[in-house]
Each structure stands twice: as C-alpha cells, then as structure tokens.
N, C-alpha and C positions, 0 to 999 in steps of 0.2 A: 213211218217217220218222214218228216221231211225236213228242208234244208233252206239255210239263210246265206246272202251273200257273204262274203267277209274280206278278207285279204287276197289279194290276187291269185296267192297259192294255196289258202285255205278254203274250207268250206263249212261252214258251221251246221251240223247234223242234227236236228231235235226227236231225240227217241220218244217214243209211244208215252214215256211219263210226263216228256214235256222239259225233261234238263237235257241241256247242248254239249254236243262232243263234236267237235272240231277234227278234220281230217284232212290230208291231202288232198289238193284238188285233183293230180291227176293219178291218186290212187281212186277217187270217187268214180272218174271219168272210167276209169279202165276195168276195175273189179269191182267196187260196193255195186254203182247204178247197171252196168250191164247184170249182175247176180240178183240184184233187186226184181230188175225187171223181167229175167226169167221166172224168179218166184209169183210174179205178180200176172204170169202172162195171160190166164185164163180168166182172171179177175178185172173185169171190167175198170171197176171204179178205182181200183185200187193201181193200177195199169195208169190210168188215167192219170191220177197225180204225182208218177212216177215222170209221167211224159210233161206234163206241164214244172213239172222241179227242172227235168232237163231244160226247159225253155229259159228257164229263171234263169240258169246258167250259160245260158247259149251255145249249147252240146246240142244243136238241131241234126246233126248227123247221125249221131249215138240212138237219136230216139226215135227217127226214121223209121226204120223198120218195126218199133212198137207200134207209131202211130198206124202204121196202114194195119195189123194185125187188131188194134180195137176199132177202126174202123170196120172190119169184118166180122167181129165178135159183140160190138156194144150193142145191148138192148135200147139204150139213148142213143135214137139215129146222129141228133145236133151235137153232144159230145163226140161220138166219131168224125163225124165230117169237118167238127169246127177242129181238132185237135190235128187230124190228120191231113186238111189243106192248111192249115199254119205251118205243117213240117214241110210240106211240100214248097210253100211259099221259103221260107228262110231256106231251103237246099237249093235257090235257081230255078223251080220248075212251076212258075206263078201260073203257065199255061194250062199245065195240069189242074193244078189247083180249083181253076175258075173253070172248069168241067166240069170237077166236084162237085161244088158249091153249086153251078147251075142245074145238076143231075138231082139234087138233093131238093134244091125246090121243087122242082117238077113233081116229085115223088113225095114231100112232105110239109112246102110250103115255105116263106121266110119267117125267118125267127132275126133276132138283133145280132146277136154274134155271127152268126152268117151272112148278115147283111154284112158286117164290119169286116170280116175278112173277103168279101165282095171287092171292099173300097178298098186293102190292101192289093190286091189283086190289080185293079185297074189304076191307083198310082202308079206300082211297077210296070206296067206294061205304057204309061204314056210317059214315066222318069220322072214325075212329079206331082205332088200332095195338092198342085192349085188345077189339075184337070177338075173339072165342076163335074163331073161323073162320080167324082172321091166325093164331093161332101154331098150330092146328092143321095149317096148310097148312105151316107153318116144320118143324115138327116131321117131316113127313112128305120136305120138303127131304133135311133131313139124313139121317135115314135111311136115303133114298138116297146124300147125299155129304156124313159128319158132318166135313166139314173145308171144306166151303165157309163161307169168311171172312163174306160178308153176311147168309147165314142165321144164322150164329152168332152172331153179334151181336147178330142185330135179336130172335129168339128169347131169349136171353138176357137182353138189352136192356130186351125188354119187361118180364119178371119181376123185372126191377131196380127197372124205373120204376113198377110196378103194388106189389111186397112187399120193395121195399129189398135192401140187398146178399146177407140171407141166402137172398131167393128167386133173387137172380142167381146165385149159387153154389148154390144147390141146381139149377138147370138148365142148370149148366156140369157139373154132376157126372154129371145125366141123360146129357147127349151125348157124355161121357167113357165111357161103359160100351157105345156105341156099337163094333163092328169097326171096328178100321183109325185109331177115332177118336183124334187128337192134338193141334189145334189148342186143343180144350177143355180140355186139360192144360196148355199154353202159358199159356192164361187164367188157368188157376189157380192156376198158377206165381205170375203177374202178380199174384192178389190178396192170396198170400200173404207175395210180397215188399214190398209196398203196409203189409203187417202188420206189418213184420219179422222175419217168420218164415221165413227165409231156408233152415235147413233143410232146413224141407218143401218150399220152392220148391223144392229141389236135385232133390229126391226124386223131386216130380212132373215135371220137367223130363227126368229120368233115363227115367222112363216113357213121358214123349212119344216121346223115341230111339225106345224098343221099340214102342211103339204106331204109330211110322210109319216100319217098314222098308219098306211095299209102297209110299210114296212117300218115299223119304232124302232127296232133294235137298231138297221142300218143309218136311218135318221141321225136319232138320238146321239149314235154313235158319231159320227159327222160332224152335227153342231159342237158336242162338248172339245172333240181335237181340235177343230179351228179356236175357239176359245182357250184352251190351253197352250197352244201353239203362240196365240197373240197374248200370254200371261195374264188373262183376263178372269182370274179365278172369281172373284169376286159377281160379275155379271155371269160366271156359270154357274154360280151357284144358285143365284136368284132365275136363269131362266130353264135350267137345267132339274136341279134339286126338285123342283115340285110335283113335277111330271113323271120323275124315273121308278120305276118297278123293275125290280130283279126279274121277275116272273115273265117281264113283258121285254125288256130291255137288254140286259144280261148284264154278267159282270163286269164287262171291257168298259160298259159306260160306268158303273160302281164307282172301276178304279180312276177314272179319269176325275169322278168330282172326288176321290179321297182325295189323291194329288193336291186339286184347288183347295180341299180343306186347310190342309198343312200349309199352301203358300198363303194363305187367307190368314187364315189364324180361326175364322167360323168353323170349329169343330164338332158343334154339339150333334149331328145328324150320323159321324164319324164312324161310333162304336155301334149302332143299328146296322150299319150297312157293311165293315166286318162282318160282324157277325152273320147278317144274310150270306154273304158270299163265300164264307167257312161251311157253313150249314148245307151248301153242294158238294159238299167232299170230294171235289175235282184235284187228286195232285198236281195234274198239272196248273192252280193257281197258287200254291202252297208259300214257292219261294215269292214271288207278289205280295200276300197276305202279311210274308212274315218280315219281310221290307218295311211296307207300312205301316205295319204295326209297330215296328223298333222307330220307327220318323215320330208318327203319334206319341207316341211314349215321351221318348227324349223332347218335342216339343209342348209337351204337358209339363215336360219338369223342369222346362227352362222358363215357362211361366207364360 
C-alpha cells in the first residue's frame, strides 16, 4: 500500500485494491509505518517504497535506519545508495552522504539520481542552490536522463530564480536539444501557454509526442495533463486521440482524453476506449471507469 498527502493530521492510505483509507498521521508515524517496515525488512523493493512514502511525509528520521539496512541488502546498488544518502542528507549528515555517493561511483559509475543527490549534497554544504557546482552536477543529471522531473526543475529553477524567466527558458531550451528529451518541451509548452501563445504551445507539445517515442507512456502522459490542465480539451483531442494505444500508452492517458470528451462534448471515440480499459480488469481503475461512465451517460441524455 502506499499513501497520499492530506490534512495535517491525516494520511490517506491506498490499500493493494486501490480504494483510500485515511488514518492518523501520527498513529501512521508511530505503529502502521514502523510495523510496515519491519514486514518489509528483507524485501528489497518493497522496503524501498516504504522509505520513500516516509520521504513523501518527511518522517526522515523514522526511515533512517531502513534506509541504511537496504542499502546493505539491495540487489539495486543506485536504489540503495540513492535512497539511503537522501536519508542521510535530510537527517544533517550531507557529509556522509557525499561519501556515499562518491564510494558508489567509484565502484559502479554515475547514474542521474546520484548525480542529483550529488548537487543536493553540495548546495548544503556551500548554503546555497546558486554554488555553480549544484547545476553543474544538475546538468550532468540530465544528460544522463533529460526527462528526470526533479532535475528539471531544480536546474531550470535555479536559472529562473538567479536571471528570471528569460534564463529559465533559455535552460529549458538547453535540455530540450537533449536525445530522447521531452519533458522540457512540456515546460515550454507550459510557458508559452502561461503567454497565450497557444500556438506554439501546440507546436512544441507536438514535439514532445515525437521527442518521446522511446518512452510513450510517460510522453503521452505529460502532454495530455498540460492540455487538460490549460482546459484545452478540444486540441487534446486532435493531437492526442490519434496517437494513443492502450497497449502502448496505458490507461492514465485513456482517462485524460475521456475527461476532454465529456468537456468537449466529441464523444464518439468515448465508448471504444471504456471498454479497452474495462477489458484490463484492474480494480484498481473500477471506481475511474465507473465515474465516467455515470458523466458519459448523463451527458448523453442531456443531449
């Protein structure tokens, strides 16, 4: 199971089916997540998501001692090392940390995440995200993986917060000339629509498709929420719809163009793609399905 933010003292729980049960935050803190994580202790992966839920929460101290024990157990060196100097980094001990992470190249090379908690590592220790050490290590992130969301950000971020929007778009345009890269075209979509230059959003949105066939699902996924987000149902449907395979894509994109159906009112494509995404008998999309399907419905009969 794992868990969503909520209210200060709640925690929203999502069991194995996929429906939410809401608990105390610090009965979570005290009994479920420590009991959890004894259950999980020998289980790599499952350890793992245990510790990064704690992060989601910012219980870094509770998970401390997990983190160093799958560091010592993971058959995934990069998941240990990257889970367990991010515990170290949020507990005060960035010194450690950067041990870690240096011990860890030596021994298996850089990967993007460990560059990133690199760059964590050395803002802390110079008190500031503008030491050019941080985004050189960011830079070098992506490089290895120009579509990782938190380097993207925090690289661009900086250039925002250091030379204002024109230098955040000029280093969203850098990691856009990146292979493979697409996420940065998403961005830029975002600032153009931000403009109302809806156009070019279209444009570069169109580019992201193409710029991230060698991942479609995440793509796909990407483009259709900036379009729903900007109520653009209508241009998701035309650059969206033609492209999407269940097979290829998955449901998350599905439900995004059912959504723009119903704001649209272009339904015909509607009950095809239900039905594909019925036809994976996943419960966990049941109450989804059966949401939309009561929208569809009622906006069939209202005409």
């Amino acid at each position: 199971m794992d868990s969503t933010p909520q209210q200060e003292n709640q925690i929203t729980i999502r069991l194995g089916n996929g429906l939410p049960l809401q608990v105390d935050r610090e009965a979570w803190r005290t009994e479920i997540l420590p009991d959890n994580l004894k259950a999980a202790w020998d289980e790599p992966r499952e350890l793992a998501n245990l510790i990064m839920d704690g992060f989601t929460h910012r219980m870094f101290r509770e998970v401390l001692e997990a983190a160093k024990h799958l560091f010592e157990i993971d058959d995934d060196p990069i998941r240990g090392t990257a889970l367990y100097s991010q515990a170290l980094i949020h507990n005060g001990a960035a010194a450690n940390a950067g041990k870690l992470l240096e011990d860890h190249i030596k021994a298996h090379g850089k990967s993007a995440v460990i560059l990133v908690n690199q760059a964590q590592v050395a803002a802390q220790k110079a008190g500031t995200e503008t030491e050019p050490e941080v985004s050189a290590l960011l830079w070098e992130a992506l490089e290895h993986e120009p579509n990782m969301e938190n380097a993207l950000y925090w690289y661009a971020g900086i250039a925002g917060r250091t030379g204002g929007e024109d230098a955040y778009v000029d280093a969203l345009e850098k990691v856009a000339e990146l292979p493979g890269a697409y996420m940065a075209r998403v961005r830029l979509a975002e600032v153009d629509l931000k403009d109302d230059a809806k156009g070019s959003a279209l444009l570069t949105l169109a580019e992201a498709i193409e710029a991230g066939k060698a991942r479609p699902a995440e793509s796909l996924l990407a483009v259709s929420g900036i379009l729903g987000r900007a109520g653009l149902a209508a241009e998701m449907l035309e650059l969206v719809l033609p492209v999407y395979d269940l097979k290829v894509h998955g449901p998350n994109v599905g439900f995004n163009l059912l959504q723009a159906m119903l704001q649209s009112g272009d339904r015909r494509e509607a009950g095809r793609i239900m039905q594909e995404i019925a036809a994976l008998n996943q419960p966990q999309l049941n109450g989804m399905l059966q949401r939309l399907a009561m929208q569809l419905q009622q906006a069939e009969q209202g005409g």
